[in-house]
N, C-alpha and C positions, 0 to 999 in steps of 0.2 A: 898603471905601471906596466909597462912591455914588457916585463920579465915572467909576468906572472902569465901571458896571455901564450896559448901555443900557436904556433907556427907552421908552414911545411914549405920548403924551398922546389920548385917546380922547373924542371930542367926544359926551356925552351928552345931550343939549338936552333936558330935561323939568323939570318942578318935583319938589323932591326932597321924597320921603314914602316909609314902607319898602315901596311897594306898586311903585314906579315904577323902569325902567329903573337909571336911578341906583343906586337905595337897594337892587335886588338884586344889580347888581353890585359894590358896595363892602362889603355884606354878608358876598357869597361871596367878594370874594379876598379878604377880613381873612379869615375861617374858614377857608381854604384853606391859608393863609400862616402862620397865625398857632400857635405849637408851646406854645402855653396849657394843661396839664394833659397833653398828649402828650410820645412821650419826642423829645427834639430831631435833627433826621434833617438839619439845615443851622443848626446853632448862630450867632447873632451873635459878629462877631470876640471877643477879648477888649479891645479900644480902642473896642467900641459904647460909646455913652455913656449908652442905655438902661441899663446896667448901675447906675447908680448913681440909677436914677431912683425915687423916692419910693413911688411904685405898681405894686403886685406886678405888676399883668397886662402889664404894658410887662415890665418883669425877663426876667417869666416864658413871655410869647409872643416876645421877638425884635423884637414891632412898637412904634411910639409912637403907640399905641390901647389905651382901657380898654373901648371896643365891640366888639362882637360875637367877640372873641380866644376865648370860651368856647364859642361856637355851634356846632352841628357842622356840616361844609361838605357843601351841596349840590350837585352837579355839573350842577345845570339851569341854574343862571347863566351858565355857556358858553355853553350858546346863546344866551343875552339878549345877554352880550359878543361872540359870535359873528357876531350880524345889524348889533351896532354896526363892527364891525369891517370886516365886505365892506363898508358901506354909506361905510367914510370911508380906505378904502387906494387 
């Protein structure tokens, strides 16, 4: 349940293109997150409702994304996430 889980909204002010602040960090936590072709190490409940959704890569990563779920995760995106981070807590 999403309700129960916390959250933090992360102000990235740039135009979005895969080369920019943004577009690596939504890159890296979809492929970080995302259990697409790995074995599942935090499975979605069985009441996700991706479960019944039309497109494999949602099914099959856990996420409600058919982007970047196959990519493999780069851990340089931390830091990108990391400078936005000090710069807005």
């Amino acid at each position: 349940m999403i309700g129960n889980m916390p959250f933090v909204c992360l102000p990235v002010d740039d135009d979005p293109h895969p080369q920019s602040a943004r577009g690596i960090i939504e890159r890296g936590a979809i492929s970080l997150l995302s259990e697409y072709g790995k074995p599942q190490f935090d499975a979605p409940s069985d009441g996700w409702l991706g479960r019944h959704c039309t497109r494999q890569k949602v099914r099959m990563s856990g996420l409600w994304n058919n982007n970047h779920v196959g990519e493999p995760y780069d851990p340089e995106f931390l830091e990108v996430m990391e400078s936005y981070v000090r710069t807005n807590v």
